[in-house]
N, CA, C and O of each residue as an XYZ file, in Angstrom:
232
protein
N      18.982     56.934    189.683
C      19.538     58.265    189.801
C      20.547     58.263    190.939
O      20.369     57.812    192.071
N      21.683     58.866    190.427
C      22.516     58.840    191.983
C      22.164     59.808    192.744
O      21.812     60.934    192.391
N      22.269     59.307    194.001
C      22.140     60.249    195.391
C      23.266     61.847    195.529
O      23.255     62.607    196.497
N      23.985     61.976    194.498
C      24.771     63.449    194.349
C      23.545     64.275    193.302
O      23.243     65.457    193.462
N      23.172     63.716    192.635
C      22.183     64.391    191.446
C      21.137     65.234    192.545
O      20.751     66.400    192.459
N      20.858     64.307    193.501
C      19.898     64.992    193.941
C      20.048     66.295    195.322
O      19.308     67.183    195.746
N      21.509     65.758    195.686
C      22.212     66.792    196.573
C      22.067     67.997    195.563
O      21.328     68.928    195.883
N      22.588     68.016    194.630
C      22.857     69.105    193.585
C      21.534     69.803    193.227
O      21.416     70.997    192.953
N      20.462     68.791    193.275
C      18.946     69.674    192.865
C      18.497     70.365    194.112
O      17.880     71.429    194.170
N      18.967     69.467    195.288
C      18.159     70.448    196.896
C      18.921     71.992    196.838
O      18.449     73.074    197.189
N      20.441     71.648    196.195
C      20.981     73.038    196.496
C      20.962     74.301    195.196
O      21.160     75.483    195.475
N      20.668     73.779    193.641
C      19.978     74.765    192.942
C      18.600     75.251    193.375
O      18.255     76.349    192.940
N      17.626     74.477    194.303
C      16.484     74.562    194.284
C      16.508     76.204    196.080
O      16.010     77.299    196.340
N      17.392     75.231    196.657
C      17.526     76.635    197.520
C      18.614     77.880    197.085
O      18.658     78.845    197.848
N      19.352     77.883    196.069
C      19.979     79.315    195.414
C      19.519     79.214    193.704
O      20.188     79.212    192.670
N      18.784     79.175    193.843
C      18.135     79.412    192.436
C      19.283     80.707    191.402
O      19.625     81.828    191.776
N      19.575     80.112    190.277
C      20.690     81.100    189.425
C      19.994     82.168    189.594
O      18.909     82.103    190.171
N      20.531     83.430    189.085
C      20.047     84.766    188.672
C      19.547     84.560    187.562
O      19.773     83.548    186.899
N      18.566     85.787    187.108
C      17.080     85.938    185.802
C      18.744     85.999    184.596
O      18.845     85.365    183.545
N      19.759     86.881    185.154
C      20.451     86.962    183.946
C      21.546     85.826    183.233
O      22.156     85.753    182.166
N      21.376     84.728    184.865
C      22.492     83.624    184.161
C      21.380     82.598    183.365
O      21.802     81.874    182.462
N      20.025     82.576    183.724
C      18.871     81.966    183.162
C      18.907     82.314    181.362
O      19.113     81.419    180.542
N      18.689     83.629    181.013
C      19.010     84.458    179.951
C      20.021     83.895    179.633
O      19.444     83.134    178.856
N      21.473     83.474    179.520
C      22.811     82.999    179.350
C      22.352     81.609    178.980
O      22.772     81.630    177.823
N      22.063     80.983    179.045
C      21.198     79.337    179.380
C      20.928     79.168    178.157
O      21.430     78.471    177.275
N      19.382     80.468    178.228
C      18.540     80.116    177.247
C      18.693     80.710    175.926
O      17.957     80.492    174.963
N      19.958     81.666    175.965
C      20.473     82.028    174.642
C      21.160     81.264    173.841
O      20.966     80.843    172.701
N      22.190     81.122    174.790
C      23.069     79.449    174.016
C      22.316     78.287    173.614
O      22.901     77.428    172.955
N      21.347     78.167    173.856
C      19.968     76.544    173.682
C      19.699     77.627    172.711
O      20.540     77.342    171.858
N      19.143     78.588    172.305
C      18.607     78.965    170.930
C      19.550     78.730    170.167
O      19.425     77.687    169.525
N      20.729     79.489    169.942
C      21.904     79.571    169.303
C      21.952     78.321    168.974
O      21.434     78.325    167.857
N      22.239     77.243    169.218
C      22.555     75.805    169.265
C      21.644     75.038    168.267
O      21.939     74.220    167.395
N      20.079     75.704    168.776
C      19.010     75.396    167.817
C      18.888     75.733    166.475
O      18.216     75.125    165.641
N      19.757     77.010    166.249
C      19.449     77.828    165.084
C      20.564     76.966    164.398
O      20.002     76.424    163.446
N      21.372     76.730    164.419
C      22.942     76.473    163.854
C      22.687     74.841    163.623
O      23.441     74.182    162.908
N      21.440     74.217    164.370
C      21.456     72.626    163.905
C      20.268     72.822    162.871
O      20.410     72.414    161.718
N      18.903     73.548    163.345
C      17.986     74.429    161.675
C      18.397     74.466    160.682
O      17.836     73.815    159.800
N      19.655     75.310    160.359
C      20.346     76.014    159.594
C      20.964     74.454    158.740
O      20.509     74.109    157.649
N      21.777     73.862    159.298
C      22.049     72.496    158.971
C      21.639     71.459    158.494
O      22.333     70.514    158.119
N      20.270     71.563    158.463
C      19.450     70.618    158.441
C      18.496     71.128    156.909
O      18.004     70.372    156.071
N      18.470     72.592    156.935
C      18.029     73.653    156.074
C      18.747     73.209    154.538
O      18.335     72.689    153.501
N      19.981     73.703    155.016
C      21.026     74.017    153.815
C      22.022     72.876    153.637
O      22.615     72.670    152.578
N      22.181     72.067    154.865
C      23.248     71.246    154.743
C      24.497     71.526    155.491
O      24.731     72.680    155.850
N      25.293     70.587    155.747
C      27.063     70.497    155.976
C      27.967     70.926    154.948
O      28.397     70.257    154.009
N      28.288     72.561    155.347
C      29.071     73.166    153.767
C      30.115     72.188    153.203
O      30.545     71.297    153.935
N      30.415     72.276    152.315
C      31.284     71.658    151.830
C      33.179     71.665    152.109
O      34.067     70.833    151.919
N      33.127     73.320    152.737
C      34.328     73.992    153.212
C      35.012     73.294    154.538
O      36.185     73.232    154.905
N      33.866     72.827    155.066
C      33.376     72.294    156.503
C      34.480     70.515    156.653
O      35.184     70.076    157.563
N      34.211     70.113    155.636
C      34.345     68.895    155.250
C      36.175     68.276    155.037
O      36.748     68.463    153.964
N      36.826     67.615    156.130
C      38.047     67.137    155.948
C      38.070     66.183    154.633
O      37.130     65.531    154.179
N      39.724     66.303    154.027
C      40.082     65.536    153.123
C      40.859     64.686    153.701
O      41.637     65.096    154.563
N      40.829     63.690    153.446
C      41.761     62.517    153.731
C      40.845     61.321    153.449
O      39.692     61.316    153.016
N      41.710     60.228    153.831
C      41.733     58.962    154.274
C      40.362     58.627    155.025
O      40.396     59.091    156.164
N      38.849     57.789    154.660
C      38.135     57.918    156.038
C      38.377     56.542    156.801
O      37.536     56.074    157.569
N      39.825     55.820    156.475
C      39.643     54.650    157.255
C      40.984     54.911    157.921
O      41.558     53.953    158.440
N      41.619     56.301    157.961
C      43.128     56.014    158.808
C      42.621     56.861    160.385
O      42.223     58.016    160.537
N      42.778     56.032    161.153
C      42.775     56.463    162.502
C      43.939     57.012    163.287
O      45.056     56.504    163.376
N      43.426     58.346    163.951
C      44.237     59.097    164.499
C      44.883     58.781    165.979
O      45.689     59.564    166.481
């Protein structure tokens, strides 16, 4: 582990975020969850899906 990782944990650990940026966090991690569910559910639409070439590199 580098020695900045842990600078960075002493100083979240003494200003701990606010309850509402926590909420912000843990909405986007649901959201994220639901939309890979959903994917996994129904599939990669088809609309979703580029046409071309899959061996020409950009």
């Amino acid at each position: 582990m580098n020695p900045i990782w842990l600078l960075r944990a002493k100083r979240l650990l003494q200003n701990p975020p606010s309850a509402a940026r926590v909420k912000l966090g843990l909405a986007i991690a649901a959201i994220c969850l639901a939309l890979y569910g959903y994917e996994l559910l129904f599939g990669w639409p088809e609309w979703l899906t580029p046409n071309g070439n899959p061996r020409r590199r950009f």
